[in-house]
C-alpha positions as CSV (number, residue, x, y, z in Angstrom):
1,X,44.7,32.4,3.0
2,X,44.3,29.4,1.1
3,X,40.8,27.9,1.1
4,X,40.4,24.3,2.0
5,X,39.4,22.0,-0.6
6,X,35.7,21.2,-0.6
7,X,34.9,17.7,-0.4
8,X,34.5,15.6,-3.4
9,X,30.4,14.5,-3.8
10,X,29.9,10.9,-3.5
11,X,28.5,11.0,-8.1
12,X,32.3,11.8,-8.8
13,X,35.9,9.7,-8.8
14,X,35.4,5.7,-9.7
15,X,33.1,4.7,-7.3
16,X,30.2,7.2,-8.6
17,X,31.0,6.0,-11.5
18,X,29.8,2.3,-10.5
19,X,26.6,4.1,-8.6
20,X,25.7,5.8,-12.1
21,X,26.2,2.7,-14.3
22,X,24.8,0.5,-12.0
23,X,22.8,2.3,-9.4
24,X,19.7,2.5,-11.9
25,X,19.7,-1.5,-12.4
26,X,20.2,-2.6,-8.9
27,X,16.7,-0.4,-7.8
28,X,15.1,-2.4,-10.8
29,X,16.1,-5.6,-10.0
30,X,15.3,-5.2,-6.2
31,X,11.6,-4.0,-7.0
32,X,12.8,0.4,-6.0
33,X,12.4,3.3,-7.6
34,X,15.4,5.8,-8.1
35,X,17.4,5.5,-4.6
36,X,19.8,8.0,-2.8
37,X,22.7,5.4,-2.0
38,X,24.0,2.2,-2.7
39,X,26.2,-0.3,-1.1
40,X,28.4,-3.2,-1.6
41,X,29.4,-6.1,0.9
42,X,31.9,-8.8,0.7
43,X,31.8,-11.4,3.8
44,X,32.7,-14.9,4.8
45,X,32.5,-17.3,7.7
46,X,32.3,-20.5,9.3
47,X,28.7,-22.7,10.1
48,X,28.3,-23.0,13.9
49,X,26.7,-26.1,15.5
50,X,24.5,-24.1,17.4
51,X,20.7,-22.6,16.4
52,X,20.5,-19.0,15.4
53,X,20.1,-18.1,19.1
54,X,23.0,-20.2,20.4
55,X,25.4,-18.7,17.5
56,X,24.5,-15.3,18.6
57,X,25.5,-15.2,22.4
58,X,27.7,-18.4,22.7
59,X,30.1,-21.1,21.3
60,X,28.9,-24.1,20.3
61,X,31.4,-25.5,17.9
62,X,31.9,-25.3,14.4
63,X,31.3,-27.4,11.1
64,X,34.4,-28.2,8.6
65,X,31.8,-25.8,5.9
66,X,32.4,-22.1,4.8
67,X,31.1,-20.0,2.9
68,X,32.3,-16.1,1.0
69,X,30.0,-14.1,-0.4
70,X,29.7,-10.7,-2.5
71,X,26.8,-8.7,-2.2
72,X,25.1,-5.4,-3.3
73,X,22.3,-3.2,-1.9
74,X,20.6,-0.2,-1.8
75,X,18.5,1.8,0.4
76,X,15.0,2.0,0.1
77,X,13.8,4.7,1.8
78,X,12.9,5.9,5.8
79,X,11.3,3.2,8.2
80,X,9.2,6.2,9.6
81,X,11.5,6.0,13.0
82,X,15.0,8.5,13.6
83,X,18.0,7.0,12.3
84,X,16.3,3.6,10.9
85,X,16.0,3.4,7.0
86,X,14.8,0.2,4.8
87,X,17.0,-1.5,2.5
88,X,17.4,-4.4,-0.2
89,X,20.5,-6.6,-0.4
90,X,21.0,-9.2,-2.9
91,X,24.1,-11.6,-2.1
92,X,25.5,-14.9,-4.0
93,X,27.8,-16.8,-2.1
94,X,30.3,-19.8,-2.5
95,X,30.3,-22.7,-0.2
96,X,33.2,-25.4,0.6
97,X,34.9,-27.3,3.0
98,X,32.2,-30.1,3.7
99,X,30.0,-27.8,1.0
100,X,30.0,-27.9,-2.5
101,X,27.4,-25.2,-3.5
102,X,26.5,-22.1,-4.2
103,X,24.0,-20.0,-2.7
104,X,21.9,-16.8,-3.5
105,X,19.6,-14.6,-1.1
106,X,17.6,-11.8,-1.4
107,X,16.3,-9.9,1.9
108,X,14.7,-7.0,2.8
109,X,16.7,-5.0,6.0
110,X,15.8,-2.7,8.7
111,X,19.1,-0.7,9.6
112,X,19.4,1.0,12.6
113,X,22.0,3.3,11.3
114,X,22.1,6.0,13.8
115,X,21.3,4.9,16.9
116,X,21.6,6.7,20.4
117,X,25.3,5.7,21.1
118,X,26.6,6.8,17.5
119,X,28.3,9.8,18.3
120,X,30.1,7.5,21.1
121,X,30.6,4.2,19.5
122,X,29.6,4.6,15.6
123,X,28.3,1.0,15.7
124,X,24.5,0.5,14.0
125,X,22.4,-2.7,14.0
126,X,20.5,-4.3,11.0
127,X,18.4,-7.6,11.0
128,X,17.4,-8.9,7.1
129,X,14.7,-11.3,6.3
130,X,14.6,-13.0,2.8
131,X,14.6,-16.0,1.0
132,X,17.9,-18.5,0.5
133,X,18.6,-20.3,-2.9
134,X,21.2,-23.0,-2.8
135,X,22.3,-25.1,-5.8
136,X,22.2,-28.4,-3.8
137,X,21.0,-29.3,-0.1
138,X,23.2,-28.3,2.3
139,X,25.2,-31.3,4.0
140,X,25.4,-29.2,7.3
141,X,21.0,-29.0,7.1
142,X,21.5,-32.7,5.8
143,X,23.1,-34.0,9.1
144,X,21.8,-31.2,11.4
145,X,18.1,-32.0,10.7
146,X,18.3,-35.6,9.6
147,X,18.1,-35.3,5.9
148,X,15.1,-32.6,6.1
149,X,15.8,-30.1,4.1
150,X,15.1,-28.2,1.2
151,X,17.1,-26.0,-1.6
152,X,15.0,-22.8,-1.0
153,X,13.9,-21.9,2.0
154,X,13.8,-18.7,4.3
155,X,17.2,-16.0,5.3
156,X,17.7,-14.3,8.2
157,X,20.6,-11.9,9.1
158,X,21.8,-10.1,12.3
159,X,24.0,-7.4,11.9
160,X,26.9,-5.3,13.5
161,X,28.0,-2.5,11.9
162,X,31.0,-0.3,12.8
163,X,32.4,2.7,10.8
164,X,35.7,2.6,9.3
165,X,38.3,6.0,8.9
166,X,38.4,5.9,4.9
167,X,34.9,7.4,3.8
168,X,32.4,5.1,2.7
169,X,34.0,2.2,4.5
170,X,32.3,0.0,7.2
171,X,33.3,-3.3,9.4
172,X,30.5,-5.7,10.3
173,X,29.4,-9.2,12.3
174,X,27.1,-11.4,10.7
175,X,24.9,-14.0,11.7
176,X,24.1,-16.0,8.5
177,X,20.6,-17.9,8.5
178,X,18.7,-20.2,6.7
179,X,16.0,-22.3,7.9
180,X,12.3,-23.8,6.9
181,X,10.8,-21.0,9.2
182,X,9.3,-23.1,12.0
183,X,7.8,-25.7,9.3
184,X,6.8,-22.2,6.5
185,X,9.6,-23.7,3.8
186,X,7.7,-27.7,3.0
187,X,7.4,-28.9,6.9
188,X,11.6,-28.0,7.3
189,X,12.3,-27.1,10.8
190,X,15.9,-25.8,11.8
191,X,18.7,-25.0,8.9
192,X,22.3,-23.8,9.3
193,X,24.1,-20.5,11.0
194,X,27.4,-19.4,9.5
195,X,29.5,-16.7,12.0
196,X,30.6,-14.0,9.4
197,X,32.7,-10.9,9.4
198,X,32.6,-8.4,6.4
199,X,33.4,-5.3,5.0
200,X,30.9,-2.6,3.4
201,X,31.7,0.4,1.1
202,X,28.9,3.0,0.2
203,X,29.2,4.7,-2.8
């Protein structure tokens, strides 16, 4: 009787070895010590003319701005509840249409990776809070909040995450952030929300 083949651990084939030449770097640079996974994210999307809440559950129109962006992350360790974990992202992305910037964030997320449903539906939930760099003010913050705005200020994500087939591979729904944190970011109320969809690979 032949004897399936065991399955191949995540260190080996090309994509361990990205997690071994880079792995080690990425915890450094987020502030980790040695982690058990990493990640990498590519997404893009379009800035709604709704707030963060109206983007989430409505439509509300869109700006001519978008934005792609390439990311990469790693788990920090357990949140202390079953099936949540911490993580640390890092993501640069480009802007254009009415945009003509770049932007980088760095968040801290709770992930909700295994939640009650997941045998069901394999779909998990993440919110990230951070900060946002962008090269120039926004015009989108420029007209949105009257020319109040400033180059740094606070990120916020909401997430929906859905398993792929291929190993590693996940689907998700972003909501994109950035705002002055009710005044927190030099008196800046209000930002812009970008509508994102994205693909994740864990390696």
């Amino acid at each position: 009787m032949t004897r399936p083949s065991p399955q191949r651990p995540r260190t080996q084939g090309p994509w361990g070895a990205l997690r071994r030449a880079w792995g080690p770097a990425l915890a450094l640079a987020l502030g980790a010590g040695p982690a058990e996974a990493y990640y990498a994210v590519a997404y893009g999307g379009q800035a709604s003319k709704g707030d963060v809440s109206q983007t989430l559950v409505q439509e509300s129109g869109s700006y001519d701005a978008y934005l792609g962006a390439l990311g990469l992350g790693t788990e920090l360790g357990a949140f202390g509840l079953p099936g949540f974990r911490w993580e640390g992202e890092g993501v640069v992305a480009k802007h254009g249409g009415m945009e003509r910037h770049w932007e980088a964030t760095a968040a801290l997320v709770l992930r909700w990776h295994r939640p009650p449903w997941h045998e069901v539906v394999p779909v998990g939930v993440a919110v990230g809070e951070g900060v946002s760099y962008a090269t120039r003010r926004p015009e989108v913050e420029i007209e949105r909040q009257d020319g109040r705005t400033r180059k740094l200020l606070n990120f916020l994500f909401f997430e929906l995450t859905a398993a792929l087939p291929a190993e590693g591979w996940s689907l998700f729904l972003r909501q994109h952030h950035r705002s002055g944190a009710f005044g927190t970011f030099g008196g800046v109320w209000g930002g812009s929300d970008y509508r994102c969809l994205g693909v994740r690979l864990d390696f």
